[in-house]
N, CA, C and O of each residue as an XYZ file, in Angstrom:
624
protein
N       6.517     29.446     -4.586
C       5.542     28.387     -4.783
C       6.267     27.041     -4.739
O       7.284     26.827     -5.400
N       5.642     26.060     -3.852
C       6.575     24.940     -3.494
C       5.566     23.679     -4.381
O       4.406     23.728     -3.974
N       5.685     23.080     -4.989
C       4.806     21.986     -5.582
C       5.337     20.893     -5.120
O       6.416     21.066     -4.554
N       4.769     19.336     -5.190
C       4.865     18.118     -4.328
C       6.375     18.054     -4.509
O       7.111     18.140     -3.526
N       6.782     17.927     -5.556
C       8.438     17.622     -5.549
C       9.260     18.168     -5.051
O      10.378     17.673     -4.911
N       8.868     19.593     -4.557
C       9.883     20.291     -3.831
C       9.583     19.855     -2.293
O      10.597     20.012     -1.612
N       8.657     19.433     -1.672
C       8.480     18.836     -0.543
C       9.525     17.777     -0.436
O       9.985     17.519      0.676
N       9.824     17.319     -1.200
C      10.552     15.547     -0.767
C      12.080     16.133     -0.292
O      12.771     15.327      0.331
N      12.476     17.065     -0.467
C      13.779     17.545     -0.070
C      14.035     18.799      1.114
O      15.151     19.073      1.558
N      12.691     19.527      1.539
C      12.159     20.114      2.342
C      13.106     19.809      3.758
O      12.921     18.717      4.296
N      14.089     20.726      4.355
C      13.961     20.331      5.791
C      13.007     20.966      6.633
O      11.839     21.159      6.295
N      13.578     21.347      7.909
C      12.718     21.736      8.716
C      11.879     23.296      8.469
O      12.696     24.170      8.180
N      11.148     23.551      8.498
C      10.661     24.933      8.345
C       9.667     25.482      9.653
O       8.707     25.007     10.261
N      10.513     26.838      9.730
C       9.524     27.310     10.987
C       8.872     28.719     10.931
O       9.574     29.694     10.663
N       7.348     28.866     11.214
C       6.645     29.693     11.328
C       7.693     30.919     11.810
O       8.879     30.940     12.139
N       6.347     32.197     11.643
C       6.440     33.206     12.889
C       5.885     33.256     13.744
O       5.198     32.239     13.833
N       5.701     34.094     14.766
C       5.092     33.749     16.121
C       3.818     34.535     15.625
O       3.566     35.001     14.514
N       2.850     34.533     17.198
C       1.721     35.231     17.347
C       1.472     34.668     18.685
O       1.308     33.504     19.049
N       1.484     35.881     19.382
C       0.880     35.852     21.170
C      -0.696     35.749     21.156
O      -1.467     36.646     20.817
N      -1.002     34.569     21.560
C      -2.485     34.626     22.031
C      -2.835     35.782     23.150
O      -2.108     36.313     23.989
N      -3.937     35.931     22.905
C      -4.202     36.704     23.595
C      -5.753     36.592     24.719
O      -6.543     35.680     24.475
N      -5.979     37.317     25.591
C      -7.387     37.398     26.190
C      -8.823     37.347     25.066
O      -9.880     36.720     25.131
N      -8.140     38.548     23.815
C      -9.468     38.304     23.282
C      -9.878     37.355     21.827
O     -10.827     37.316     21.044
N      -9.004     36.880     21.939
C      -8.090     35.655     20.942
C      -9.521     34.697     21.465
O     -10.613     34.608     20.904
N      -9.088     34.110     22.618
C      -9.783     33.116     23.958
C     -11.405     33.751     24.116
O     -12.368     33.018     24.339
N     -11.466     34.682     24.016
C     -13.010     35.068     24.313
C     -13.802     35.197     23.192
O     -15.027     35.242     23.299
N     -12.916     35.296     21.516
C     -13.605     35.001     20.449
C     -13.673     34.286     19.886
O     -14.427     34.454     18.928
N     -13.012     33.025     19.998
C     -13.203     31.450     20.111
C     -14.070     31.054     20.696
O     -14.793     30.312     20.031
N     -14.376     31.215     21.746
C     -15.533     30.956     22.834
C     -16.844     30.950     22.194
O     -17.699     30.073     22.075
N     -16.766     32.249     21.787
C     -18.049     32.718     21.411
C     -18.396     32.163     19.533
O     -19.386     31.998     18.821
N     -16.948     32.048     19.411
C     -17.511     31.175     17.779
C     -17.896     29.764     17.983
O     -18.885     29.253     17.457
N     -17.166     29.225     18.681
C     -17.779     28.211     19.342
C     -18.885     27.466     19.775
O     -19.362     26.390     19.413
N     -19.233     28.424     20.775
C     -19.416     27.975     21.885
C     -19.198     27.310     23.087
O     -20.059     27.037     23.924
N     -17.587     26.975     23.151
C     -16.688     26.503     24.462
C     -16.554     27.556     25.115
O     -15.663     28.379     24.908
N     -17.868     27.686     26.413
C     -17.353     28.100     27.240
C     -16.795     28.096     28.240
O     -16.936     29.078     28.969
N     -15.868     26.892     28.702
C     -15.844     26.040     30.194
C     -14.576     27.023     30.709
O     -13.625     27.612     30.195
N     -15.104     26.848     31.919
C     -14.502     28.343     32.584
C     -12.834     28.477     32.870
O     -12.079     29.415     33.125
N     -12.657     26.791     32.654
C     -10.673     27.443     32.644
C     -10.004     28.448     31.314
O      -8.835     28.834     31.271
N     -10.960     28.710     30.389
C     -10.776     29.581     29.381
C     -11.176     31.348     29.596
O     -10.791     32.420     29.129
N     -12.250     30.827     30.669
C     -13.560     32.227     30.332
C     -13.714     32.942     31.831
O     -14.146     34.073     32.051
N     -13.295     32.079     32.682
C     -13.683     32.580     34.329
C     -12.184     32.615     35.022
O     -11.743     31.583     35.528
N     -11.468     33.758     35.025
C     -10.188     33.666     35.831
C     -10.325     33.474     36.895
O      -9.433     32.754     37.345
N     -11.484     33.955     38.012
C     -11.760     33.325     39.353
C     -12.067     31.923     39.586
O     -12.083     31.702     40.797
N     -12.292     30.994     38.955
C     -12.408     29.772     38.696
C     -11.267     28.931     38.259
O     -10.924     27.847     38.731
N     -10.589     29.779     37.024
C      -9.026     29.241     36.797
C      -7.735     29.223     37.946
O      -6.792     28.455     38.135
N      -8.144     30.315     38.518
C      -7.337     30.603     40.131
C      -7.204     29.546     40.315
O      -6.072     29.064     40.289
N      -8.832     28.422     40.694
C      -8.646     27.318     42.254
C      -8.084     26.283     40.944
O      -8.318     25.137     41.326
N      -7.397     26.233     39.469
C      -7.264     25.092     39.293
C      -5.592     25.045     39.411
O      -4.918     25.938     39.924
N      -5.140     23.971     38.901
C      -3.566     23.579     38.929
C      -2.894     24.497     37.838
O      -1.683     24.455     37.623
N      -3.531     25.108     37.343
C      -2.662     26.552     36.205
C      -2.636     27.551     36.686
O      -1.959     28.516     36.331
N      -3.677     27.449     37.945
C      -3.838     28.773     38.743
C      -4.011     30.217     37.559
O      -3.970     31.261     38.210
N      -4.115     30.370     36.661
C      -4.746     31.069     35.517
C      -5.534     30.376     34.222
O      -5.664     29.185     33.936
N      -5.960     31.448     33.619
C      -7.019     30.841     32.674
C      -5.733     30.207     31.322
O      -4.511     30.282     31.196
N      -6.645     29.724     30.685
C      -5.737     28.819     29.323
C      -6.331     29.343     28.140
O      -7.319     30.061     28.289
N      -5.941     29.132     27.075
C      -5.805     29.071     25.841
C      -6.839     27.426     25.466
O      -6.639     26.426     26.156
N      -7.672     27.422     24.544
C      -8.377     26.245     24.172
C      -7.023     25.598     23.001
O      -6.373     26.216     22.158
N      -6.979     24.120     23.403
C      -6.259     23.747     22.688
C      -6.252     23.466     21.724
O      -5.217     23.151     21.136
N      -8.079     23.480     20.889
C      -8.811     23.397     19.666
C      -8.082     25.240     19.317
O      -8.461     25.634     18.214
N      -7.724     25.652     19.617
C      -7.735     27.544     19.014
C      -5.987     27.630     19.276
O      -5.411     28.527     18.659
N      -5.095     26.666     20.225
C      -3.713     26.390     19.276
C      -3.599     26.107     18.197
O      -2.765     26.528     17.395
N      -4.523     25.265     18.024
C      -4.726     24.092     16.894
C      -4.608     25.391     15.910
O      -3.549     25.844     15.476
N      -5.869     25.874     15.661
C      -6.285     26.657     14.146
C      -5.040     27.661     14.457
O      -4.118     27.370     13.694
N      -4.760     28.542     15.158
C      -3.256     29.251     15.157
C      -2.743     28.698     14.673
O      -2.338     29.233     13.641
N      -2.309     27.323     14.872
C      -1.131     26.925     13.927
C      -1.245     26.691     12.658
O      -0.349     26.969     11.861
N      -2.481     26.097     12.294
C      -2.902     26.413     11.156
C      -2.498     27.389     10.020
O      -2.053     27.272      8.878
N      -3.005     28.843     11.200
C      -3.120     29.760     10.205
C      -1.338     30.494     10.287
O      -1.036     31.502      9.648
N      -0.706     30.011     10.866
C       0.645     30.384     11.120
C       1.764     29.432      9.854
O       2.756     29.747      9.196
N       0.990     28.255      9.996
C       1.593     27.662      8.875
C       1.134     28.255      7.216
O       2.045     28.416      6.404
N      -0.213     28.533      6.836
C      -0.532     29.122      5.481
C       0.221     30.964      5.674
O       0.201     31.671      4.667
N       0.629     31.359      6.580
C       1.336     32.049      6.380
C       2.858     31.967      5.720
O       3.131     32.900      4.965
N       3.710     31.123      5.887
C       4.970     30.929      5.737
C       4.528     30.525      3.964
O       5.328     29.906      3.263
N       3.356     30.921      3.506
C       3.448     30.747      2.051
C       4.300     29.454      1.398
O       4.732     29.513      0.247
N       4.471     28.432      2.145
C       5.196     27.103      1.259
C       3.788     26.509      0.399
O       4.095     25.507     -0.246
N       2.592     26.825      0.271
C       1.803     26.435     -0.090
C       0.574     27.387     -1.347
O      -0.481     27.041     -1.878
N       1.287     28.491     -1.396
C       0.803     29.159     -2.029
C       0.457     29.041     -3.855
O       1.285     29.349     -4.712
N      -0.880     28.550     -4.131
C      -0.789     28.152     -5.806
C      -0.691     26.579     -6.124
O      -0.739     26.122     -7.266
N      -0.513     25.628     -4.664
C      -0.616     24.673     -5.569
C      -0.958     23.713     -3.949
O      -0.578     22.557     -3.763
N      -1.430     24.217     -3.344
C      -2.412     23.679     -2.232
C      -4.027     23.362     -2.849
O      -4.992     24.013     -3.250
N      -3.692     22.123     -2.669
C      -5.660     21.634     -2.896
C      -6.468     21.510     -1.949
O      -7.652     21.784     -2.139
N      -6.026     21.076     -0.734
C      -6.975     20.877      0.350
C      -6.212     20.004      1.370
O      -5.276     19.233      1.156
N      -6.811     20.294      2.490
C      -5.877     19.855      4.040
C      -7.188     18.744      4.325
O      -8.407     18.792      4.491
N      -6.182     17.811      4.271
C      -6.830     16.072      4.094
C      -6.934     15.738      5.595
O      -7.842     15.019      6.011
N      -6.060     16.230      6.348
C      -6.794     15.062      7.650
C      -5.435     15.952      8.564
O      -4.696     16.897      8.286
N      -5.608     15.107      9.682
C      -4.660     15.343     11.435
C      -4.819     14.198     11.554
O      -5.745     13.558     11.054
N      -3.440     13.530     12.620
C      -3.375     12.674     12.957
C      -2.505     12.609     14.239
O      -1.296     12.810     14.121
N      -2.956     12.383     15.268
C      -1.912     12.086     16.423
C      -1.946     13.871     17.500
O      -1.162     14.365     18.310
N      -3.230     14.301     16.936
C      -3.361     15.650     17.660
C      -3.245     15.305     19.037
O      -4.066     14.648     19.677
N      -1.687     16.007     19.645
C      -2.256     16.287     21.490
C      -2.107     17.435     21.397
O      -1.519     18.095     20.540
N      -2.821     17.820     22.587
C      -2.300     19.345     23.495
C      -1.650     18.696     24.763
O      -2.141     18.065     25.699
N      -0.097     19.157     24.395
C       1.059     18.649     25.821
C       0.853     19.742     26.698
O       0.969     19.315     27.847
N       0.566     21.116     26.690
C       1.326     22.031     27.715
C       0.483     22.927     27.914
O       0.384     23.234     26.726
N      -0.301     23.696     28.479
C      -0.853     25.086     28.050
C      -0.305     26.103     27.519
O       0.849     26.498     27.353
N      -1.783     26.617     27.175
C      -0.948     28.402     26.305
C      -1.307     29.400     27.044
O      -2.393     29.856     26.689
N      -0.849     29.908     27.901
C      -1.609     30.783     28.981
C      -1.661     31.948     27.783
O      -1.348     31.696     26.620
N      -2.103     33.260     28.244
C      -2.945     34.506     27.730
C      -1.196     35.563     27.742
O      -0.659     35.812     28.821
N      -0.810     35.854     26.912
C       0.055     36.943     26.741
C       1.664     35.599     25.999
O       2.743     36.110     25.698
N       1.419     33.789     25.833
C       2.201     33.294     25.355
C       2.574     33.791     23.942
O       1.646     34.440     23.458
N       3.566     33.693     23.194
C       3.758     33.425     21.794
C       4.272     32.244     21.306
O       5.258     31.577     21.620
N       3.129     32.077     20.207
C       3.357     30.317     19.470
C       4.155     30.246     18.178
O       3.615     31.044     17.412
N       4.824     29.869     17.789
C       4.773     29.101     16.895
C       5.355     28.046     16.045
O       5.919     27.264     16.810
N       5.518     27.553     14.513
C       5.147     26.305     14.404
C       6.867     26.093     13.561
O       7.769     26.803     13.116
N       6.505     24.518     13.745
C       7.727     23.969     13.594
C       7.586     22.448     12.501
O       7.377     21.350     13.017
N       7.687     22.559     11.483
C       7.017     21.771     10.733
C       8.036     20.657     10.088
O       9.131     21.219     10.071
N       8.176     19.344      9.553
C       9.307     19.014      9.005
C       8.483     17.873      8.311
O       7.770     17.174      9.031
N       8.535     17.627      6.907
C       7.995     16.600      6.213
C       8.798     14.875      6.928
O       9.878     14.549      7.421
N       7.422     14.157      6.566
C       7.747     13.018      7.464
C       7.133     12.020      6.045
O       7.701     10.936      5.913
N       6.434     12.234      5.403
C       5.925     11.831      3.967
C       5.788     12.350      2.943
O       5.663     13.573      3.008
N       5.754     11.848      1.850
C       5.258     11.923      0.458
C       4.640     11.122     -0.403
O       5.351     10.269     -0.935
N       3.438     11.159     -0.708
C       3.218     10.026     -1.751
C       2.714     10.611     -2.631
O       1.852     11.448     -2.365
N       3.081     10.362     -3.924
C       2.072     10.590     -5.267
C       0.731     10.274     -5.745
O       0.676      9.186     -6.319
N      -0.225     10.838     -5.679
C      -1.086     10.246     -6.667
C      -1.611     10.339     -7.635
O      -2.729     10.668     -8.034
N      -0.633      9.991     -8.057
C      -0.807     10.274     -9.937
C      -0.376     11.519    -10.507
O      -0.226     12.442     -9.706
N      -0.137     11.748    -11.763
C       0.254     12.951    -12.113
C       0.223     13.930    -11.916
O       1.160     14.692    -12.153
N      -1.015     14.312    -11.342
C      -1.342     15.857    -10.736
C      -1.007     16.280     -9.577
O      -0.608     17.441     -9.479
N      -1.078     15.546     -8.569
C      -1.222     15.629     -6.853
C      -0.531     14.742     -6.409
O      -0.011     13.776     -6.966
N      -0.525     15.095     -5.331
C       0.469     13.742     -3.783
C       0.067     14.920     -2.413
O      -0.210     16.105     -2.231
N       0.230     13.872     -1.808
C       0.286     14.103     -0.313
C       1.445     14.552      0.321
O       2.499     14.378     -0.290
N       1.477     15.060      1.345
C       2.635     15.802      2.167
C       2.381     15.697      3.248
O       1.752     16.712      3.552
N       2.493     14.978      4.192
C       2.379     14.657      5.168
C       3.720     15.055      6.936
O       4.746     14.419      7.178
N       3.431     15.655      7.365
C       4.394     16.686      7.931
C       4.127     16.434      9.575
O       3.032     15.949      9.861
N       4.576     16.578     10.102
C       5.307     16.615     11.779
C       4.793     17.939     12.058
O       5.049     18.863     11.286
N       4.147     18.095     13.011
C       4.130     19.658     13.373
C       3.909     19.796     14.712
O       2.971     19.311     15.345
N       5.185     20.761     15.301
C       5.413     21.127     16.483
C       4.826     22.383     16.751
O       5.058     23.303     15.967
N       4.065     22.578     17.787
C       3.710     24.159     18.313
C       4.361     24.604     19.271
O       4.034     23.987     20.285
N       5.350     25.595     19.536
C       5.946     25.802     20.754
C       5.684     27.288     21.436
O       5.383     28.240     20.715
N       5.798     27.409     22.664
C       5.474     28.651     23.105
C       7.322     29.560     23.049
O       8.367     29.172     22.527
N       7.074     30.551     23.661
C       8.542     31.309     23.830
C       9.396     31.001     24.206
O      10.463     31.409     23.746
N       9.331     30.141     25.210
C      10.196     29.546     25.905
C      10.943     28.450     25.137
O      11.964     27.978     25.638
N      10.340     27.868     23.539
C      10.487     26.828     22.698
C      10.102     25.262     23.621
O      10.676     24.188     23.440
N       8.986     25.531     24.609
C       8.475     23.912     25.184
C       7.266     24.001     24.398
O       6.534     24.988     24.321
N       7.086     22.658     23.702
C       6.295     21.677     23.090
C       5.003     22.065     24.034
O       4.835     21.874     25.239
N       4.027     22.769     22.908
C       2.768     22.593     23.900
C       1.912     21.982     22.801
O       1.070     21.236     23.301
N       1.838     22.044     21.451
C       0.933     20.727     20.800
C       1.689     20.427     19.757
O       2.639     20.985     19.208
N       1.037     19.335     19.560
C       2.230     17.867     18.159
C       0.636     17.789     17.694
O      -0.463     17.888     18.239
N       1.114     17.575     16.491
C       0.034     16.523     15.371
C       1.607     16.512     14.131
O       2.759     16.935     14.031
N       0.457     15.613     13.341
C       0.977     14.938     12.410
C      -0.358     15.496     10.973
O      -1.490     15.028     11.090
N      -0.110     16.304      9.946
C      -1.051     16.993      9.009
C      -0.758     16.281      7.499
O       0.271     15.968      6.901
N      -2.112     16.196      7.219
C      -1.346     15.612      5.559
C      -2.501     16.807      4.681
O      -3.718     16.904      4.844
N      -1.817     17.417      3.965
C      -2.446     18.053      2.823
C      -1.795     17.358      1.254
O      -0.785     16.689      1.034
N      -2.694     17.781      0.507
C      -3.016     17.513     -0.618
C      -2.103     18.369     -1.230
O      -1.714     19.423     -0.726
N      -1.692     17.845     -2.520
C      -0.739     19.397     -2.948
C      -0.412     18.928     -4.243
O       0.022     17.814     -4.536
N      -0.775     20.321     -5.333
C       0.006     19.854     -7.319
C       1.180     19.622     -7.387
O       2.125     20.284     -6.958
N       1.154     18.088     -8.262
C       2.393     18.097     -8.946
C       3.073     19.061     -9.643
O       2.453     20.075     -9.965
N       4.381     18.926     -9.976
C       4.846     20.231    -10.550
C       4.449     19.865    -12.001
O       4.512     18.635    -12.021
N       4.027     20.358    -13.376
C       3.082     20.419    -14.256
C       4.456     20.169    -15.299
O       5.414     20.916    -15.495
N       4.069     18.489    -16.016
C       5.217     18.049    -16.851
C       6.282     17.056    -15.661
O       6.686     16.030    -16.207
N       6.630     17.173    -14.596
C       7.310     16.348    -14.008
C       7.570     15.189    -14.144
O       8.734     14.806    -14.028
N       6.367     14.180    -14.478
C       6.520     13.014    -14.424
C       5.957     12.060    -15.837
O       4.931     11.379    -15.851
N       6.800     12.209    -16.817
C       6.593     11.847    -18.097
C       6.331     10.074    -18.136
O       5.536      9.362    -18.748
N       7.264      9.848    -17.303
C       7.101      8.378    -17.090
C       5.815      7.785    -16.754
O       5.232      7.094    -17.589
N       5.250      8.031    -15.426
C       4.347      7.625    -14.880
C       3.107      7.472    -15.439
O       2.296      6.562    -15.262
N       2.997      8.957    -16.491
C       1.838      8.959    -17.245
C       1.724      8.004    -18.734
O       0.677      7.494    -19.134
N       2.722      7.935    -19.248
C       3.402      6.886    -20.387
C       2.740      6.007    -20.214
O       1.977      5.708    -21.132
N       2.726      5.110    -18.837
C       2.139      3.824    -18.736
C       0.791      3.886    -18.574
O       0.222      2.852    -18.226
N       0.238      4.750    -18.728
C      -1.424      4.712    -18.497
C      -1.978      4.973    -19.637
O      -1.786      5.968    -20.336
N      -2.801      3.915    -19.878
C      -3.675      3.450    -21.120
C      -4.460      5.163    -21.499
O      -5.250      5.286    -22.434
C-alpha cells in the first residue's frame, strides 16, 4: 500500500503486459458503439495505410488503465482518478500487439491532511517498447494517517 508520501520518492514503475486482441476490439465496439471500420472491417482496413485493422485508441487508453490498477501501487488508499491530460494516440496497436505501461510521477501536491494528488507521466508501449500512447493522469490519493502534525496545528 503506497499512500501520497510514498509517491514523492517513487521512480519509474512499469506495468505487465496484455496482448490486445481481435475480441478485445470487437467488445469495445459493441460497448461502445465505435464501429468505424478500421477497427471492425479487415477488408476495408486492407485499402488503408495500416493495411490491417487497429486497436481503438480510446480501448489503449482503458488497458492502460486497467494495467496500471493492477501493479497494486494504489491499493487502500486510492480515492478517485481526477482527470487526463495531454492524451495522444502516437502509433497503432494492431490485433495480436502486447502493451504495457510505463508510469513515472511528474507531481505531487497536498491537500490538506488527508489527500494530495499524484500526478504521473504515462507511457504505453507495444513489444517492440515504441511509444504508441502518452497522457499525463492525476489521481487523488490518502495521506499517510498522522503524517503531517504540522500542517494541521495551524488550522483553527
Amino acid at each position: 500500500m503506497m499512500y501520497f508520501e510514498d509517491f514523492e520518492s517513487t521512480g519509474v514503475v512499469e506495468s505487465g503486459e496484455r496482448v490486445v486482441t481481435e475480441g478485445d476490439v470487437m467488445a469495445f465496439a459493441a460497448l461502445t458503439g465505435d464501429f468505424v471500420e478500421l477497427h471492425t472491417n479487415e477488408a476495408f482496413a486492407k485499402t488503408t495505410k495500416y493495411g490491417q485493422r487497429i486497436a481503438h485508441g480510446a480501448l489503449v487508453f482503458s488497458i492502460s488503465v486497467g494495467l496500471a490498477t493492477q501493479m497494486k501501487l494504489f491499493d487502500g488508499t486510492l480515492i478517485a482518478f481526477v482527470g487526463v491530460d495531454k492524451l495522444r494516440f502516437v502509433a497503432p496497436v494492431f490485433f495480436g500487439d502486447a502493451v504495457h505501461v510505463v508510469k513515472r510521477v511528474v507531481e505531487c501536491k497536498p491537500l490538506g491532511d488527508a489527500q494530495g494528488t499524484v500526478t504521473f507521466e504515462s507511457k504505453v508501449l507495444n513489444q517492440r517498447g515504441e511509444l504508441v500512447v502518452a497522457y499525463l493522469d492525476r489521481l487523488l490519493v490518502k495521506r499517510r494517517p498522522g503524517c503531517c502534525p504540522a500542517e494541521t496545528a495551524d488550522r483553527p
